[in-house]
C-alpha positions in Angstrom: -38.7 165.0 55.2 -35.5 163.6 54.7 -34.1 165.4 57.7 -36.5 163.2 59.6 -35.5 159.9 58.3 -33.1 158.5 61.1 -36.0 159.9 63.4 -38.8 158.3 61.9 -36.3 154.8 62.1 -36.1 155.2 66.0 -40.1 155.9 66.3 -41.1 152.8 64.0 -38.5 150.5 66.1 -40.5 151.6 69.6 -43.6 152.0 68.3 -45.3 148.9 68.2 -43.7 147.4 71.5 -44.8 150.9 73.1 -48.3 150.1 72.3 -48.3 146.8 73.0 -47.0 147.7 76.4 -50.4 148.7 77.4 -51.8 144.7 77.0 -54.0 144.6 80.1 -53.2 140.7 80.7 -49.6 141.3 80.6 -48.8 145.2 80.6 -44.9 146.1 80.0 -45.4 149.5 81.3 -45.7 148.2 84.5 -41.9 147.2 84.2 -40.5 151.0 83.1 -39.0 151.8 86.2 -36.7 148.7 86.3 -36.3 148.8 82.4 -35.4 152.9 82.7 -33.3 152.2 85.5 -31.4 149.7 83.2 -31.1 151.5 80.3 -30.0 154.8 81.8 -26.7 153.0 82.8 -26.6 150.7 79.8 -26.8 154.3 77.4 -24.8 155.9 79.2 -21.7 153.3 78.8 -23.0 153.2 75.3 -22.8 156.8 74.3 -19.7 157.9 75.8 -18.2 154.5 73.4 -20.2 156.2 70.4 -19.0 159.6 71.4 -15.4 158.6 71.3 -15.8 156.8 68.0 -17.6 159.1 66.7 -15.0 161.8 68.0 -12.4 159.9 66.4 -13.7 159.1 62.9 -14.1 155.4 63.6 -17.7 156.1 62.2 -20.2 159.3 61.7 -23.6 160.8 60.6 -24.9 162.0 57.4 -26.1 165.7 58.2 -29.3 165.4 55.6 -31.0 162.8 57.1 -30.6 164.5 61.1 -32.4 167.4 62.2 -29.3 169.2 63.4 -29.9 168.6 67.1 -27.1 167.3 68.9 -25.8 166.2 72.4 -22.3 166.7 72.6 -21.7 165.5 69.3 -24.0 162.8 68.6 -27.4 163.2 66.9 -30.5 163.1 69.2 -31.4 160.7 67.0 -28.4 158.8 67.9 -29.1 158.9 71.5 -32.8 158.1 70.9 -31.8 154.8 69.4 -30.3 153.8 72.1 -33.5 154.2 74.2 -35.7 152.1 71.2 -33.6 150.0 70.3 -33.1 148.3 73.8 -36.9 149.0 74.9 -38.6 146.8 71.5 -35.7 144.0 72.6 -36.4 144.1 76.3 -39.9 144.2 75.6 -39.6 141.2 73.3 -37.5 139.2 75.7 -40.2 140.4 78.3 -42.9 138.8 76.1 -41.1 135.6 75.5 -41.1 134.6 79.1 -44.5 135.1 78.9 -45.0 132.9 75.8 -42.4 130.4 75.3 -42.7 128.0 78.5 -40.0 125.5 77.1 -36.9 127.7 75.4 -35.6 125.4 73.0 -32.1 127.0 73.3 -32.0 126.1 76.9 -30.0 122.9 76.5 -27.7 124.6 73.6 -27.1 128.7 75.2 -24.0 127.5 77.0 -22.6 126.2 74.0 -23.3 128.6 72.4 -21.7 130.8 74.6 -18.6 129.1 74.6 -18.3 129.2 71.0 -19.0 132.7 70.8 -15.9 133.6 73.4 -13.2 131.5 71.2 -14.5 133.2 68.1 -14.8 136.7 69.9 -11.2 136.3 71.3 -9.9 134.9 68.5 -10.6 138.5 66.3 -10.5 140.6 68.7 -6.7 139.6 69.3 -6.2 139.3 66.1 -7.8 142.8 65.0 -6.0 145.0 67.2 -5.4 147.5 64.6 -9.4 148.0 64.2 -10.4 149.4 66.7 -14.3 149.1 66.1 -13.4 144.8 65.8 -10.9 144.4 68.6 -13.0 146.9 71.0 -16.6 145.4 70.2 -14.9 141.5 70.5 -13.4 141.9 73.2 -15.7 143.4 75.6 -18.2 141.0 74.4 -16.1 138.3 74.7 -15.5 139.1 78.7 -18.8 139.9 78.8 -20.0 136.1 77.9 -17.1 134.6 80.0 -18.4 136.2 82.7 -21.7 134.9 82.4 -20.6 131.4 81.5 -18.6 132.0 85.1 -21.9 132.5 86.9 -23.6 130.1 85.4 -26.3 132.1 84.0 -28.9 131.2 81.5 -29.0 133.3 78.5 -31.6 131.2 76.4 -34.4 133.5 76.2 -31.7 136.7 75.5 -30.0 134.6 72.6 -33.9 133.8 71.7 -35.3 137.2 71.6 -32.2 138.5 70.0 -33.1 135.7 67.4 -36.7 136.6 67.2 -35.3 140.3 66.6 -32.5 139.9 64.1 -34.8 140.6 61.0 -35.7 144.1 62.5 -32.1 144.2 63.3 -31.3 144.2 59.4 -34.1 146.3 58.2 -33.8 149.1 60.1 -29.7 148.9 61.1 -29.8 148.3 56.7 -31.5 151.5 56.3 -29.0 153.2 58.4 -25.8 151.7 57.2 -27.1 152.9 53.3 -29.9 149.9 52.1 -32.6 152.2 50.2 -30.7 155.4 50.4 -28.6 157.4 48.2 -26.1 157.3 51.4 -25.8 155.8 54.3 -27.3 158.0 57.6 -24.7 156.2 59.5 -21.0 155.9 57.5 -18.1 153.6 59.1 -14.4 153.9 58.7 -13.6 150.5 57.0 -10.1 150.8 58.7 -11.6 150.0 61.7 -13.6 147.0 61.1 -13.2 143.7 59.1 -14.8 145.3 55.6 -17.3 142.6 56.0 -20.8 143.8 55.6 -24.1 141.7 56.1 -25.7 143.6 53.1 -24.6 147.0 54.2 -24.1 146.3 57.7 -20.4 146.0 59.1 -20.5 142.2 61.1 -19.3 144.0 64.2 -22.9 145.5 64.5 -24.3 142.2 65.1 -22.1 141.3 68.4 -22.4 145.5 69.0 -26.3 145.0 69.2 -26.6 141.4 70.8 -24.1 143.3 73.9 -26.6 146.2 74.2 -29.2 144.4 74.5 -27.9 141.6 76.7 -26.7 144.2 79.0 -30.2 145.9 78.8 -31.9 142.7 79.7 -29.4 142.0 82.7 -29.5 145.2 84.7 -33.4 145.3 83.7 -34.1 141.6 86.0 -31.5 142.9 88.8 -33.3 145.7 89.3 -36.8 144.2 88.9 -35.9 140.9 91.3 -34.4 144.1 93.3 -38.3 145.7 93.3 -39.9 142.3 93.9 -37.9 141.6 97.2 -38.7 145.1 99.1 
């Protein structure tokens, strides 16, 4: 069984939002084709990055708790995250629009926006030698400006990426070593800060809130793309 463990991380992280998909007054399924749509390109950006990374010993996989599958030279597992992981945040985010009628970040996101760049910048210029700090910062960094450019609300991503983040340790914990002999997922310390959230590196915080940001975006063009043919 211990071959299966990464495995059995992706299926308990989609499991109950795949179920809960299927709620007749407000049924997620209905939104796949956008979502898929989204997180085809999203994964793909995503997977060549962990590809090269992984290619390049910035981080790696413990072979005992894989099944020996791989694409290219990532675990299926490791591509299979990046299918639940974004589906249980999109699906959250999807349900908070749903539930939460007055966001209280609303008044706050762009602050918090801004404060996020100047921090973002700030390391990632600063880390240049790491590339798994300067790399993550940085494209998150341009990533926020841009939306701060447009104008764009991101209170109910920052929300449901709130709402998330104690999944977030739990199951990125397990992987990065909490519970286990070793971690299933190990990280070049070079490469990043040293500073771990438990066992977690602090890049995989901004790694995870881009993945999912970018998820939720390209998931509403394409559905506001849907709803006007």
């Amino acid at each position: 069984m211990q071959s299966y463990t990464y495995l059995i991380i992706d299926l308990c992280c989609i499991s109950i939002p795949f179920i809960a998909s299927f709620y007749p007054k407000h049924a997620f399924y209905k939104e796949w084709k956008p979502f898929f749509l989204a997180n085809i390109i999203v994964g793909f950006f995503f997977l060549v990055w962990d590809a090269d990374f992984t290619l390049n010993g910035i981080w790696g996989f413990n072979p005992d708790y894989v099944i020996g599958l791989n694409i290219f030279n990532l675990p299926i597992e490791e591509v299979l995250f990046f299918v639940s992981i974004p589906y249980a945040c999109v699906f959250t985010y999807f349900s908070l629009k749903y539930l939460v009628q007055n966001n209280p970040l609303v008044t706050f996101q762009k602050i918090i926006s801004i404060l996020f760049i100047l921090i973002l910048l700030l390391v990632g210029i600063m880390s240049l030698d790491k590339w798994y700090t300067s790399i993550t910062s940085l494209i998150t960094a341009v990533y926020l400006i841009f939306q701060v450019i447009r104008k764009r609300d991101l209170s109910y991503q920052y929300l449901s990426y709130l709402i998330v983040l104690p999944f977030f340790f739990v199951s990125n914990g397990i992987l990065t070593g909490s519970f286990l002999e070793s971690p299933i997922v190990w990280y070049n310390d070079a490469e990043n800060l040293g500073i771990r959230l438990f066992t977690i590196p602090v890049e995989d915080i901004f790694y995870g809130m881009l993945l999912i940001f970018l998820n939720i975006d390209l998931y509403e063009f394409f559905k506001s793309k849907f709803l006007n043919n």
